[in-house]
N, C-alpha and C positions, 0 to 999 in steps of 0.2 A: 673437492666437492663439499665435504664439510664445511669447511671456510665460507663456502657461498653460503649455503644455505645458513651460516651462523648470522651472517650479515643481513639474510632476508627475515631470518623468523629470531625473535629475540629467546634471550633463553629463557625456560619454564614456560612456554607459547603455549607446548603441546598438550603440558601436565598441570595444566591451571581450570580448575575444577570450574571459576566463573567462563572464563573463553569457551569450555565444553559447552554447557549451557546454553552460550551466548549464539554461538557458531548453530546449537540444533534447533534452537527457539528460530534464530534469524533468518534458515534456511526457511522450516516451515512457515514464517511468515514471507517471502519472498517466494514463493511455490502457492501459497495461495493470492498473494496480490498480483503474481502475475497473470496467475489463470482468469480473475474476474477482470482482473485490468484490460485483460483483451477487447471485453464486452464493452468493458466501459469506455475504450476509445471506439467503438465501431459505433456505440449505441451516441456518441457526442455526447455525454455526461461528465465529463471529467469535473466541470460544474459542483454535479453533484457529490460528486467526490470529493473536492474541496469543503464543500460547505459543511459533511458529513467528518472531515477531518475537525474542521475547525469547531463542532457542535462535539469532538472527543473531548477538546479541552475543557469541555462543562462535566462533561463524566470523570475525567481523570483525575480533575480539580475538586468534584465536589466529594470523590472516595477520597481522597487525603485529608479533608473536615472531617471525615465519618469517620476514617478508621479501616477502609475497606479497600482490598487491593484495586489499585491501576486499571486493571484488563476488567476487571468486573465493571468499571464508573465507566471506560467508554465504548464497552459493548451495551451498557442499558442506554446510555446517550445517543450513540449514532441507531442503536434499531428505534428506537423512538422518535427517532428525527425522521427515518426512513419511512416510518409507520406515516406521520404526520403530512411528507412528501404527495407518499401516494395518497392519501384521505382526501387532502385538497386538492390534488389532480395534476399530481408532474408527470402521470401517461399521457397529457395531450403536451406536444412537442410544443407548441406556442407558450402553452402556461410554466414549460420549465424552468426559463431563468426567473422567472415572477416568484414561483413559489421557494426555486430553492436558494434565492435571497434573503427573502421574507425569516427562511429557518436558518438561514446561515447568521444573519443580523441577530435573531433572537437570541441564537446560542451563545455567538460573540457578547454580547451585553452581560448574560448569565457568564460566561468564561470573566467577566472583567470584572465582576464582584466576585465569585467564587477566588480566581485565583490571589485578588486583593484581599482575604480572608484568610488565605493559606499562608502571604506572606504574613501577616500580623501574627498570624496565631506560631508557625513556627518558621521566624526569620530566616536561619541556619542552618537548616536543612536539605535545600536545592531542590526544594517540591517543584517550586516551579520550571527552574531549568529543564527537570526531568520528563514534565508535564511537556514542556512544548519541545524539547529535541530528544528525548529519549533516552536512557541509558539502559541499554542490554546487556552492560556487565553489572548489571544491579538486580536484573531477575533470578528470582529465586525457584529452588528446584518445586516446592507448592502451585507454581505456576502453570506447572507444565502437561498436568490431567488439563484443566481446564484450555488451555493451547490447542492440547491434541483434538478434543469434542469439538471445541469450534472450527479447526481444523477441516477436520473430516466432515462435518456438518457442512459446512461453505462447500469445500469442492463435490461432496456428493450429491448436493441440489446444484451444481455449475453441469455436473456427470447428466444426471437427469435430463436436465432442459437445455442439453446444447442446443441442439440442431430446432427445435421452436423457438429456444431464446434469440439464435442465428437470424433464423428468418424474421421473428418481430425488431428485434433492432434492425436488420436492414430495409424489408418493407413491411409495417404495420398492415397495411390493407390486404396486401396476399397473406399475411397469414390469419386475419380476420377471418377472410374467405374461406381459408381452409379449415376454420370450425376452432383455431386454435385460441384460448383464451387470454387476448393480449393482455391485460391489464391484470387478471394473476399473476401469468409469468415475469411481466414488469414489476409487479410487489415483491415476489421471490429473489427477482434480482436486488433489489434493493435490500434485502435480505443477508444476502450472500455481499451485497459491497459493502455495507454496514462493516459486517464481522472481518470483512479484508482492510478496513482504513482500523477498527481494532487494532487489530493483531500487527499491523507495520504502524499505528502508535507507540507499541511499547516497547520498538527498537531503532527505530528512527524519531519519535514524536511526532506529536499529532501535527504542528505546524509544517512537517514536512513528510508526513505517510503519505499526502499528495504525487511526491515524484518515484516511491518504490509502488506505488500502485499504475500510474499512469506513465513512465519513463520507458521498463523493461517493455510496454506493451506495445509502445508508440515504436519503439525500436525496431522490433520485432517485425509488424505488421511493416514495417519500411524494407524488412530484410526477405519475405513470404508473403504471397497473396490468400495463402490456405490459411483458416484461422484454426483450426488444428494444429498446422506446425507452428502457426505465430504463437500458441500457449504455452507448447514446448519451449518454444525460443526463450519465451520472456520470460518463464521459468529459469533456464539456465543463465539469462542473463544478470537476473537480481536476486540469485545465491551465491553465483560467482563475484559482486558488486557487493553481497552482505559478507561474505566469505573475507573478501580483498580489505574491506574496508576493516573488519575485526584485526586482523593481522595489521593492519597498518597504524590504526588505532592504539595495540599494545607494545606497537615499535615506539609511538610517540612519548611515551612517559619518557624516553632519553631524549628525546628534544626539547632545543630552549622554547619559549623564553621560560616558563614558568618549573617544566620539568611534571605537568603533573596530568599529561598524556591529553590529545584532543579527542575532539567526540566523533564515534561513531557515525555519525548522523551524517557530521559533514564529509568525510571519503567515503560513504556509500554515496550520498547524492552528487557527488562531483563525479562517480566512477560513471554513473549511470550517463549525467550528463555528455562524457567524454565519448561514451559508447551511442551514444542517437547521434551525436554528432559526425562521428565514425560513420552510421552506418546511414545518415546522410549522402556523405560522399560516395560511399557503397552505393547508395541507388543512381545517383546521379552517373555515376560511370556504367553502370547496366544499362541505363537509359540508351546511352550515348553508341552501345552495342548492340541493343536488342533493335532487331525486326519493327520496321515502323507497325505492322499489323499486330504486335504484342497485346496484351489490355492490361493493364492496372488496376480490374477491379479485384473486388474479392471472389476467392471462387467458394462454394457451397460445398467444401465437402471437411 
């Protein structure tokens, strides 16, 4: 048993002060991308998500010119994008991809000078790498008040407005009716996805906080019609994916070519990959069992 497990987990895995870190930041960031991720594939935003990734790289790039940590440049980035979303009206479903081009394209422009600015000023450093694919064994323990707050902040406004956030992503008009104020709750979410494409920028990177936000979720809802347990799910699925991928990451520094360990970023998004596609076939063989009378939708509870 030793033996195996020598082979699976490299040695000093478990007593390596960065992995500790890496392993509690990456969970709580995969606990809360999963949880909004839900919303965000129900509500068809995933869009939004991207563009609110790719508008990190302006925050994360331009705190490396200043002097100011990562998680600070792209939670002021992506909530101000978010801010911006709604002003100019991503609540009306038609105007979404208009506008969240419009802020994706801007960002991107600002990311293409900022991070040409980081390269000049400190070539040798891997600002940029770190900018757009993450590195998690690079967060420091300073980081991790601020983790927690927005943390708990995101899922306690996801707490709040499930069941109105529920019904406005899936029919605006009834919950209009029912007095419910769609276009707050739509700003708040925005809110709450802001701080989740954050917090899975600074362990996957912002070029790909798109797939631990919208992967575990997409899975999920494939595997459960209740988005209750699909939160649960997609929870467990992109800790388990952040988890897998840390360990597999600190197994690589003994592999070739170069010997100097691959990144994170990439065995968490391939795990995830491997697992929708998984849980693809999953549906597809329930399909092929269940009762033609079954339904597919989502149920409300």
């Amino acid at each position: 048993m030793s033996r195996a497990i020598a082979a699976i987990f490299a040695p000093g895995l478990f007593g390596n002060a960065q992995v500790q870190i890496a392993a509690a930041v990456g969970a709580v960031a995969a606990v809360v991308a999963g949880t909004v991720g839900v919303f965000t594939v129900i509500r068809g935003q995933s869009f939004a998500g991207e563009a609110l990734a790719d508008v990190g790289t302006t925050g994360g790039s331009g705190a490396f010119l200043v002097g100011a940590g990562e998680l600070w440049g792209v939670v002021a980035a992506t909530v101000i994008a978010a801010g911006a979303m709604e002003t100019i009206g991503i609540q009306r479903p038609r105007g979404r991809d208009l506008v969240t081009g419009i802020v994706l394209s801007t960002g991107l422009g600002l990311s293409a000078l900022f991070l040409y600015l980081v390269t000049i000023d400190s070539p040798t450093t891997g600002a940029t790498f770190t900018i757009l694919f993450g590195s998690v064994f690079a967060i420091t323990t300073s980081t991790i008040p601020l983790v927690i707050v927005l943390s708990v902040a995101a899922l306690a406004l996801i707490l709040v407005l499930f069941r109105p956030l529920l019904l406005c992503s899936i029919s605006p008009e009834a919950a209009a009716a029912r007095g419910i104020p769609v276009r707050l709750v739509g700003a708040l979410y925005l809110i709450a996805l802001a701080v989740a494409v954050a917090l899975a920028a600074i362990t996957v990177g912002t070029i790909l906080s798109l797939a631990l936000l919208v992967g575990p979720a997409a899975t999920s809802l494939r595997l459960t019609r209740s988005p209750g347990r699909a939160v649960v799910v997609a929870t467990a699925i992109g800790v388990v994916a952040m988890w897998l991928g840390i360990v597999m990451a600190y197994d690589s520094y003994d592999w070739p070519p170069s010997q100097t360990g691959w990144p994170v970023s990439f065995f968490v998004v391939s795990l995830i990959f491997v697992g929708y596609l998984l849980a693809g076939l999953a549906r597809r063989r329930r399909a092929r069992t269940a009762p033609p009378s079954a339904s597919s939708g989502l149920a409300l509870d």
